[in-house]
N, C-alpha and C positions, 0 to 999 in steps of 0.2 A: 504494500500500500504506500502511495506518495507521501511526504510530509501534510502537503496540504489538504488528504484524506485523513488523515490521522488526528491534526490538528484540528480539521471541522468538528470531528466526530468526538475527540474527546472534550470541544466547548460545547458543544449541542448534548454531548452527557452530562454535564453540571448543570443545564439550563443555560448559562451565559451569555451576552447579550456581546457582540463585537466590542460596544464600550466597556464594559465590564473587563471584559480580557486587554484592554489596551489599556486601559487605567492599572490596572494588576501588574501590567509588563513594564506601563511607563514608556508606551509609545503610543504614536496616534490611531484613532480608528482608520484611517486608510492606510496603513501597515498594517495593520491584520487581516484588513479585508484583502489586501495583494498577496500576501501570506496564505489567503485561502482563495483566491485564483490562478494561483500557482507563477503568478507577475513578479514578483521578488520571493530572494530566499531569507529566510535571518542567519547572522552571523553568531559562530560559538557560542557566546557570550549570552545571544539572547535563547539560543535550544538549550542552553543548561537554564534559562529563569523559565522557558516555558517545561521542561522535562519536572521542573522542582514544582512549578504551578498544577498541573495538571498530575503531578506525583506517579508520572512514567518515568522509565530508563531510555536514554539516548538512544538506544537500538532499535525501541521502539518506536523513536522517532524518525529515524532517520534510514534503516537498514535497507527499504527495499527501495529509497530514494537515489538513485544512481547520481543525480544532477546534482544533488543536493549535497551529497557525498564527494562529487569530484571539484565543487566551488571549494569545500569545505580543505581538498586535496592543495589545490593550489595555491589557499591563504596560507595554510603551513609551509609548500616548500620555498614559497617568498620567503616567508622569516625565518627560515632558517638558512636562504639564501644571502638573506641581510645579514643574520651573525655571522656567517663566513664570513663575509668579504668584508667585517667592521673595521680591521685596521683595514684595508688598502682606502676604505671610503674615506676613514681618519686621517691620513696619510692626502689623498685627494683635495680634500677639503683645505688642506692648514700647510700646505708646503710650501706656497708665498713668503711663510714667517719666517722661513730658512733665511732670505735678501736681509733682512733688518736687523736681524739678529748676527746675521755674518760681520754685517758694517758695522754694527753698535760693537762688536767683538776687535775687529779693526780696528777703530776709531783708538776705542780705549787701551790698545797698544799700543796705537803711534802715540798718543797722551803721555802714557806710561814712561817711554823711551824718550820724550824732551827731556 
């Protein structure tokens, strides 16, 4: 079953009203209602508040959701794409400061040596 079956189904077993579940998650009502026309996925963050809300396991949220599962694939091997590469990014970022630093190191030697 999709997320967005799963998730209709288990608001519609509480009674819940779309507002009611968007209030509860702390996202707007038209998040949830694209949540259950299957137009956006939610991110980790919000299937661990909706798996605690609705008081199912992630597996049952998510397991026979391929799409949902391969978003889910991608956001992780960025970040850990990002921890890789965090020094060369550090490194990218900040190696301009080498010039000023080289000179201010200069400088304060020729100083030294009057």
């Amino acid at each position: 079953m999709l997320f967005s079956e799963v998730f209709a189904q288990q608001r519609q077993a509480k009674s819940w009203t779309v507002q009611n579940v968007a209030q509860k998650l702390k996202v707007s009502s038209d998040t949830v209602v694209n949540w259950e026309a299957e137009k956006h996925l939610p991110n980790i963050y919000q299937l661990i508040q909706i798996s605690d809300l609705f008081q199912i396991s992630l597996d049952e949220l998510i397991k026979d959701d391929s799409t949902l599962q391969r978003s889910l694939g991608e956001a992780k091997s960025w970040n850990t794409n990002y921890k890789e590469n965090y020094k060369e990014n550090l490194f990218a970022r900040y190696w301009w400061l080498i010039f000023p630093i080289l000179w201010w190191i200069s400088w304060m030697v020729l100083e030294l040596n009057r």
